[in-house]
C-alpha positions in Angstrom: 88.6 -61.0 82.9 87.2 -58.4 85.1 90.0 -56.0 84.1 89.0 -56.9 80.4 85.2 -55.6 81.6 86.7 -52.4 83.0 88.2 -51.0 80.0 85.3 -52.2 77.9 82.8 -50.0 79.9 85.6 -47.0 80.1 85.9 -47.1 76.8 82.4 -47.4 75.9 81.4 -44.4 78.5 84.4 -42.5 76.6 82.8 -43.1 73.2 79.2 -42.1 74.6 80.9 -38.9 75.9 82.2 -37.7 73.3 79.1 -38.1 70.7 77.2 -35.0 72.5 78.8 -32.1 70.6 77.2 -33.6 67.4 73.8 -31.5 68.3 76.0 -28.7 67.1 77.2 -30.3 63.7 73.0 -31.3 63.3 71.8 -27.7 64.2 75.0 -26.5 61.1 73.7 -29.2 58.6 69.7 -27.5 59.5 70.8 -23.7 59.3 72.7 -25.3 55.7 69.4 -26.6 54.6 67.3 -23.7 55.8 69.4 -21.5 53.7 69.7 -23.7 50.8 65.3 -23.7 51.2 65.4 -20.2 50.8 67.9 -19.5 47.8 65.8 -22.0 45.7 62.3 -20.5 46.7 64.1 -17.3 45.4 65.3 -18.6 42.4 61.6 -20.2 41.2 60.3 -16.6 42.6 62.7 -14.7 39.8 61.9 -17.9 37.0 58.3 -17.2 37.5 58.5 -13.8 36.9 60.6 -13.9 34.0 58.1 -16.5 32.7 55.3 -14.5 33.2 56.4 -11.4 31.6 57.2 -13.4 28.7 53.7 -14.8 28.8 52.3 -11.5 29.1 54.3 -10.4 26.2 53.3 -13.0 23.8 49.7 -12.2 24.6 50.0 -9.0 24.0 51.4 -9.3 20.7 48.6 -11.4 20.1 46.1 -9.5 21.1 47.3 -6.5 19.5 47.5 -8.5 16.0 43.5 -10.0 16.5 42.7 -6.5 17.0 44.1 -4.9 13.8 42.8 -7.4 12.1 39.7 -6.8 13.3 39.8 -3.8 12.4 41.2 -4.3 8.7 37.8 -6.8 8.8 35.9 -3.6 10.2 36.8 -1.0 7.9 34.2 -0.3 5.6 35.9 0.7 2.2 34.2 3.0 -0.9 34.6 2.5 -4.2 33.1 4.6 -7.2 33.0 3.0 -10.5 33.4 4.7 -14.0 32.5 3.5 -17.0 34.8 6.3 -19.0 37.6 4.0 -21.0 40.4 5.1 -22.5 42.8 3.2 -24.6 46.5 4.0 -24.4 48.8 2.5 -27.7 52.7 2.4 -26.6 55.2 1.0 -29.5 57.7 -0.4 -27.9 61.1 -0.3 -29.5 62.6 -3.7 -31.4 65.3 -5.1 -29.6 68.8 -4.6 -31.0 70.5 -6.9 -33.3 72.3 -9.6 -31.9 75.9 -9.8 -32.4 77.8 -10.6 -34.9 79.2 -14.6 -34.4 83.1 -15.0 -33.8 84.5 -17.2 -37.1 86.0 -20.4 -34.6 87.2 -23.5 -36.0 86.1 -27.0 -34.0 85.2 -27.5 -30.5 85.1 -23.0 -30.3 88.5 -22.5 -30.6 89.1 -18.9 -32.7 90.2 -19.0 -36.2 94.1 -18.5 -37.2 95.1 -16.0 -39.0 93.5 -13.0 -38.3 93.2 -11.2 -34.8 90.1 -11.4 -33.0 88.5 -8.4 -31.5 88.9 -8.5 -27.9 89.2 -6.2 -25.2 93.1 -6.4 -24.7 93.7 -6.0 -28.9 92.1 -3.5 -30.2 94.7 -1.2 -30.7 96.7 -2.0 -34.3 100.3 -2.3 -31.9 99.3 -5.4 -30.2 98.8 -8.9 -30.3 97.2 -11.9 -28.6 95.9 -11.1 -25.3 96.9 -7.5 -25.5 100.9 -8.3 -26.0 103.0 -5.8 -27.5 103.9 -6.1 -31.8 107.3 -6.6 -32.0 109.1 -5.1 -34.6 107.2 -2.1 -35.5 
Protein backbone atom coordinates (compact mmCIF):
# COMPACT_ATOMS: atom_id res chain seq x y z
CA UNK A 1 0.00 0.00 0.00
CA UNK A 2 2.69 2.36 0.78
CA UNK A 3 4.41 1.54 -2.51
CA UNK A 4 0.93 2.20 -4.17
CA UNK A 5 1.26 5.92 -2.31
CA UNK A 6 4.78 6.31 -3.75
CA UNK A 7 4.00 6.17 -7.31
CA UNK A 8 0.78 8.12 -6.82
CA UNK A 9 2.77 11.17 -5.44
CA UNK A 10 5.70 10.57 -8.16
CA UNK A 11 3.37 10.53 -10.64
CA UNK A 12 1.39 13.35 -9.51
CA UNK A 13 4.72 15.64 -8.87
CA UNK A 14 5.61 14.35 -12.57
CA UNK A 15 2.31 15.68 -13.94
CA UNK A 16 2.68 19.06 -11.87
CA UNK A 17 6.16 19.37 -13.50
CA UNK A 18 5.53 19.25 -16.57
CA UNK A 19 2.37 21.79 -16.81
CA UNK A 20 4.90 24.97 -16.34
CA UNK A 21 5.92 25.46 -19.96
CA UNK A 22 2.17 26.15 -20.64
CA UNK A 23 2.99 30.12 -19.61
CA UNK A 24 4.59 29.94 -22.98
CA UNK A 25 1.63 28.37 -25.04
CA UNK A 26 -0.74 31.37 -22.91
CA UNK A 27 1.73 34.21 -23.65
CA UNK A 28 1.37 32.60 -27.97
CA UNK A 29 -2.46 32.42 -27.64
CA UNK A 30 -2.20 36.56 -26.08
CA UNK A 31 0.36 37.83 -28.83
CA UNK A 32 -2.46 35.70 -31.40
CA UNK A 33 -5.20 37.77 -29.87
CA UNK A 34 -3.25 41.02 -29.69
CA UNK A 35 -2.66 40.68 -33.35
CA UNK A 36 -6.04 39.53 -34.30
CA UNK A 37 -7.18 43.08 -32.05
CA UNK A 38 -5.24 45.08 -34.23
CA UNK A 39 -6.10 43.65 -37.83
CA UNK A 40 -9.81 44.18 -37.05
CA UNK A 41 -9.42 47.73 -35.54
CA UNK A 42 -7.78 48.23 -39.03
CA UNK A 43 -10.26 46.78 -41.01
CA UNK A 44 -13.35 49.05 -39.27
CA UNK A 45 -10.57 52.02 -39.70
CA UNK A 46 -10.53 51.35 -43.74
CA UNK A 47 -14.76 50.51 -43.61
CA UNK A 48 -15.26 53.77 -42.00
CA UNK A 49 -13.50 55.67 -44.39
CA UNK A 50 -14.88 54.12 -47.23
CA UNK A 51 -18.24 54.88 -45.66
CA UNK A 52 -17.61 58.19 -45.12
CA UNK A 53 -16.43 59.18 -48.45
CA UNK A 54 -19.48 57.70 -49.68
CA UNK A 55 -21.49 59.76 -47.27
CA UNK A 56 -19.72 62.77 -48.28
CA UNK A 57 -20.42 61.99 -51.82
CA UNK A 58 -24.02 61.62 -51.65
CA UNK A 59 -24.13 64.88 -49.85
CA UNK A 60 -22.50 66.52 -52.12
CA UNK A 61 -24.58 65.57 -54.99
CA UNK A 62 -27.23 66.68 -52.91
CA UNK A 63 -26.17 69.73 -52.18
CA UNK A 64 -25.06 70.56 -55.52
CA UNK A 65 -28.77 69.64 -56.91
CA UNK A 66 -30.67 72.02 -53.96
CA UNK A 67 -28.35 74.58 -55.15
CA UNK A 68 -29.19 74.63 -58.81
CA UNK A 69 -32.43 74.50 -58.06
CA UNK A 70 -32.22 77.26 -56.19
CA UNK A 71 -30.93 78.90 -58.50
CA UNK A 72 -33.40 77.87 -61.46
CA UNK A 73 -36.07 79.30 -58.48
CA UNK A 74 -33.76 82.52 -58.39
CA UNK A 75 -33.37 83.40 -61.84
CA UNK A 76 -35.51 86.17 -62.67
CA UNK A 77 -36.73 85.62 -66.38
CA UNK A 78 -38.08 88.63 -68.98
CA UNK A 79 -40.59 88.35 -71.24
CA UNK A 80 -41.84 91.02 -73.81
CA UNK A 81 -45.23 90.50 -75.21
CA UNK A 82 -46.48 91.52 -78.76
CA UNK A 83 -49.68 91.89 -79.81
CA UNK A 84 -48.57 91.69 -83.75
CA UNK A 85 -50.49 88.29 -85.21
CA UNK A 86 -49.94 86.81 -88.11
CA UNK A 87 -51.74 83.90 -89.66
CA UNK A 88 -49.88 81.32 -91.64
CA UNK A 89 -52.31 78.91 -94.19
CA UNK A 90 -50.28 75.54 -95.12
CA UNK A 91 -52.30 73.02 -97.52
CA UNK A 92 -51.22 70.01 -96.76
CA UNK A 93 -51.13 67.41 -99.52
CA UNK A 94 -54.05 64.45 -99.71
CA UNK A 95 -52.70 61.28 -98.88
CA UNK A 96 -52.19 58.78 -101.73
CA UNK A 97 -54.68 56.33 -102.86
CA UNK A 98 -54.70 53.26 -101.21
CA UNK A 99 -53.97 50.21 -103.07
CA UNK A 100 -55.57 48.38 -105.30
CA UNK A 101 -57.27 44.98 -103.35
CA UNK A 102 -55.76 41.46 -104.53
CA UNK A 103 -58.94 39.38 -106.28
CA UNK A 104 -58.70 36.15 -103.43
CA UNK A 105 -61.15 33.49 -103.25
CA UNK A 106 -62.24 32.32 -99.46
CA UNK A 107 -60.40 32.47 -96.31
CA UNK A 108 -57.50 35.00 -98.58
CA UNK A 109 -56.27 32.53 -100.59
CA UNK A 110 -55.32 34.24 -104.35
CA UNK A 111 -57.47 33.62 -107.28
CA UNK A 112 -56.56 30.80 -110.03
CA UNK A 113 -55.94 31.50 -113.09
CA UNK A 114 -54.09 34.51 -113.51
CA UNK A 115 -50.69 35.40 -111.91
CA UNK A 116 -50.55 37.68 -109.05
CA UNK A 117 -48.21 40.51 -109.03
CA UNK A 118 -45.59 39.82 -106.59
CA UNK A 119 -42.07 40.64 -106.07
CA UNK A 120 -40.50 37.23 -107.42
CA UNK A 121 -43.07 37.36 -110.80
CA UNK A 122 -43.01 40.23 -112.44
CA UNK A 123 -41.02 39.39 -115.21
CA UNK A 124 -43.32 37.65 -118.21
CA UNK A 125 -40.62 34.32 -117.95
CA UNK A 126 -41.71 33.26 -114.62
CA UNK A 127 -44.14 31.68 -112.55
CA UNK A 128 -45.35 31.18 -109.04
CA UNK A 129 -42.96 32.41 -106.58
CA UNK A 130 -40.45 33.57 -109.09
CA UNK A 131 -39.98 29.86 -110.88
CA UNK A 132 -38.80 29.69 -114.26
CA UNK A 133 -41.71 29.24 -117.46
CA UNK A 134 -40.96 26.17 -118.94
CA UNK A 135 -41.28 25.75 -122.42
CA UNK A 136 -40.69 29.14 -123.77
Amino acid sequence: MKKQLLILAGSALIFASCGSENTESNNQQAQIDSIAAANAALQDEINRKRNDSAINAIATAKADSIAAADAAKNKKTTTKTTTKTTTTTTETPPPPPPPPPVQTVGQGKPKMGGQQPTEGNKESNTVGQGKPRMGK
